[in-house]
ChimeraX commands (.cxc) that place a marker at each C-alpha (Angstrom):
marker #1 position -6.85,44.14,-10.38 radius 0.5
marker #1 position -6.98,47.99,-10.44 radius 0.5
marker #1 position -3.84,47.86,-12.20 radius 0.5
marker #1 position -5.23,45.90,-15.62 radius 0.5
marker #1 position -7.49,48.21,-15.79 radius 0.5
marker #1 position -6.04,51.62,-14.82 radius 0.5
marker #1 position -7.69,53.93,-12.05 radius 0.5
marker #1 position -11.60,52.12,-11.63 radius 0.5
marker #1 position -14.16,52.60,-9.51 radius 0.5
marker #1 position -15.02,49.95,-6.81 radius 0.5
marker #1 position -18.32,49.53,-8.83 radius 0.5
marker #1 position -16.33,48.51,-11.54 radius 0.5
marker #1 position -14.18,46.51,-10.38 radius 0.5
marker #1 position -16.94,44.69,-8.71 radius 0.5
marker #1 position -18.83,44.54,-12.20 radius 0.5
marker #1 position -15.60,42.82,-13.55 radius 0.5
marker #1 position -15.44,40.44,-10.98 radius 0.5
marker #1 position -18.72,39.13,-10.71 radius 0.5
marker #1 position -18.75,38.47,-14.67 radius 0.5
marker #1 position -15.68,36.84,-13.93 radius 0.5
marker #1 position -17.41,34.54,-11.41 radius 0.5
marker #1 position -20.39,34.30,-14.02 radius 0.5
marker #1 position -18.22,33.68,-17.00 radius 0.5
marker #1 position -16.22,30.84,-14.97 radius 0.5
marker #1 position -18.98,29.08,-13.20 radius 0.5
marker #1 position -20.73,28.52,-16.83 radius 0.5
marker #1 position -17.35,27.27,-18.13 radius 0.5
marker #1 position -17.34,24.92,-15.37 radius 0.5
marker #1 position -21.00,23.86,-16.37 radius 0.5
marker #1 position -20.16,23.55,-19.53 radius 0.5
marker #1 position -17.02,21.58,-18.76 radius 0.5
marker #1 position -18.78,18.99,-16.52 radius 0.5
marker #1 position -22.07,18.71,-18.79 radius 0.5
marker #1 position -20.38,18.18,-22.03 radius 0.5
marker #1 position -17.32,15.97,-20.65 radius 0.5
marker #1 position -20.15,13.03,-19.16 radius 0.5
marker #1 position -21.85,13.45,-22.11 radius 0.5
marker #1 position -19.23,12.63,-24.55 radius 0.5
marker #1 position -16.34,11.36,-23.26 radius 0.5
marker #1 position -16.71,8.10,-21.56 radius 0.5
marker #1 position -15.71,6.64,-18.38 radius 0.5
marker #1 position -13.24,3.95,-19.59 radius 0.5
marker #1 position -10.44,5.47,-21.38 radius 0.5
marker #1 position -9.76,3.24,-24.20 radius 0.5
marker #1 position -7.16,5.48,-26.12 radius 0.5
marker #1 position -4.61,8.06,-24.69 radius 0.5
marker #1 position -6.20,10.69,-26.83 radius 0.5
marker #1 position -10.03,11.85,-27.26 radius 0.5
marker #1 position -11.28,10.58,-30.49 radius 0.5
marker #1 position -12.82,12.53,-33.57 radius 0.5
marker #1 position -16.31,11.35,-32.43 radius 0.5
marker #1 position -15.79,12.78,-28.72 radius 0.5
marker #1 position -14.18,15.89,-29.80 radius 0.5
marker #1 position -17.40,15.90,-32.45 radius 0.5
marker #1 position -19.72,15.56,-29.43 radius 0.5
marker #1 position -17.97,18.34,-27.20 radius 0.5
marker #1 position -18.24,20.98,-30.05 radius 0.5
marker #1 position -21.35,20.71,-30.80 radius 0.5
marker #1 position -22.05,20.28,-26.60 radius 0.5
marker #1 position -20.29,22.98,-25.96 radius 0.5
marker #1 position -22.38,24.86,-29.17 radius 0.5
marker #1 position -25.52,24.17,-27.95 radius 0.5
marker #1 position -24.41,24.87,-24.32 radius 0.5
marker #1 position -23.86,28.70,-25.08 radius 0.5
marker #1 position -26.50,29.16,-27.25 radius 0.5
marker #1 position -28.66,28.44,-24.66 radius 0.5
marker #1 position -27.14,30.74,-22.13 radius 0.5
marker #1 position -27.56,33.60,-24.93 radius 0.5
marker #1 position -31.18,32.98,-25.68 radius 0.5
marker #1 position -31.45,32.74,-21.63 radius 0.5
marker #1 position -29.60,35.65,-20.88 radius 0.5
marker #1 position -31.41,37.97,-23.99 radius 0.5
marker #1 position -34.67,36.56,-22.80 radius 0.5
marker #1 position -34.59,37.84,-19.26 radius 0.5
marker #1 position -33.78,40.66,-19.75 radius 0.5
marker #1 position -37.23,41.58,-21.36 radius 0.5
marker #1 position -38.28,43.77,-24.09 radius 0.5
marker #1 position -35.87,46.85,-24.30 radius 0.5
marker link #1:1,2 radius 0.2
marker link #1:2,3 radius 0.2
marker link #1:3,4 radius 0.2
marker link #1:4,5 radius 0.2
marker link #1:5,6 radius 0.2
marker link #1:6,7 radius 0.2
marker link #1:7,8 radius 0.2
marker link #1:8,9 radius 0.2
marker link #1:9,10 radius 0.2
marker link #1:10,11 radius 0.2
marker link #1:11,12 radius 0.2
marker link #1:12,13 radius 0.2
marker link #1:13,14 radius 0.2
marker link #1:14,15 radius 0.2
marker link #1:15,16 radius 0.2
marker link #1:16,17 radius 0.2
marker link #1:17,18 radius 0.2
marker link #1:18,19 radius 0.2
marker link #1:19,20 radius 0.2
marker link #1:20,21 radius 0.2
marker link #1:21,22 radius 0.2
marker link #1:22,23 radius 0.2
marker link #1:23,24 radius 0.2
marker link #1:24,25 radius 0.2
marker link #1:25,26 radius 0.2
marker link #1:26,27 radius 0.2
marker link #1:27,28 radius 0.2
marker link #1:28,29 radius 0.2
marker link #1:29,30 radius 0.2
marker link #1:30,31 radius 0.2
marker link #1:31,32 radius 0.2
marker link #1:32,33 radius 0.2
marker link #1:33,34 radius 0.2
marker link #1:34,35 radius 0.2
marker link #1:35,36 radius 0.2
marker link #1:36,37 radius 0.2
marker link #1:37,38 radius 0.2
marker link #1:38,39 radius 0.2
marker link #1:39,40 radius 0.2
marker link #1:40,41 radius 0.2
marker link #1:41,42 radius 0.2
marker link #1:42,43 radius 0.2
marker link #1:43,44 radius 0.2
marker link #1:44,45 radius 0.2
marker link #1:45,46 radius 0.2
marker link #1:46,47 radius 0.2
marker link #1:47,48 radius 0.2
marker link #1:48,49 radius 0.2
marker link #1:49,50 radius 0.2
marker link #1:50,51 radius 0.2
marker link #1:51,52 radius 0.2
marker link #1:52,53 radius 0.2
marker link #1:53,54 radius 0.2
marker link #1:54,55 radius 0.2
marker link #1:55,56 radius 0.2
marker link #1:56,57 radius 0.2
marker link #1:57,58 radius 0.2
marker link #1:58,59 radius 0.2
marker link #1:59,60 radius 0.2
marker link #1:60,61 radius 0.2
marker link #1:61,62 radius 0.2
marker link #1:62,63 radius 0.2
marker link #1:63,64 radius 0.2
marker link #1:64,65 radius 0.2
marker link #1:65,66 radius 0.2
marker link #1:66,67 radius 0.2
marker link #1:67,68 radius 0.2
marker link #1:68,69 radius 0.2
marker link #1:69,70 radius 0.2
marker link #1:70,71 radius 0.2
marker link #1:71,72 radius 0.2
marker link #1:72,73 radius 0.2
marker link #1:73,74 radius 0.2
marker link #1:74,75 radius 0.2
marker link #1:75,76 radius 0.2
marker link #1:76,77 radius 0.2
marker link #1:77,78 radius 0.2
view
């Protein structure tokens, strides 16, 4: 990926990729959590509904404000 970013160091490229990972596993957290949580099972319509697409905004909301106050909190006092 050296070439996105023009001549990096291996640090930074390995600082890019592990936010990568980071930024991709919560997405896939998110994903999971919010989809039992709002969309059911038993697919009554072809298309989700105002009231699940309701439910995953706010979900997915919540879901990253959470992971801010997490990640601001441990990091400590600066």
């Amino acid at each position: 990926m050296s070439w996105l970013y023009g001549s990096s160091s291996k640090l930074d490229m390995e600082a890019v990729e592990r936010e990568y990972t980071m930024v991709n596993e919560l997405f896939q957290r998110v994903q999971k959590s919010c989809r039992t949580k709002c969309i059911p099972t038993q697919y009554t319509q072809p298309e989700i509904t105002k009231g699940e697409s309701t439910c995953i905004d706010r979900c997915v909301q919540k879901y990253i404000q959470t992971a801010t106050k997490i990640a601001v909190e441990s990091r400590g006092p600066q």
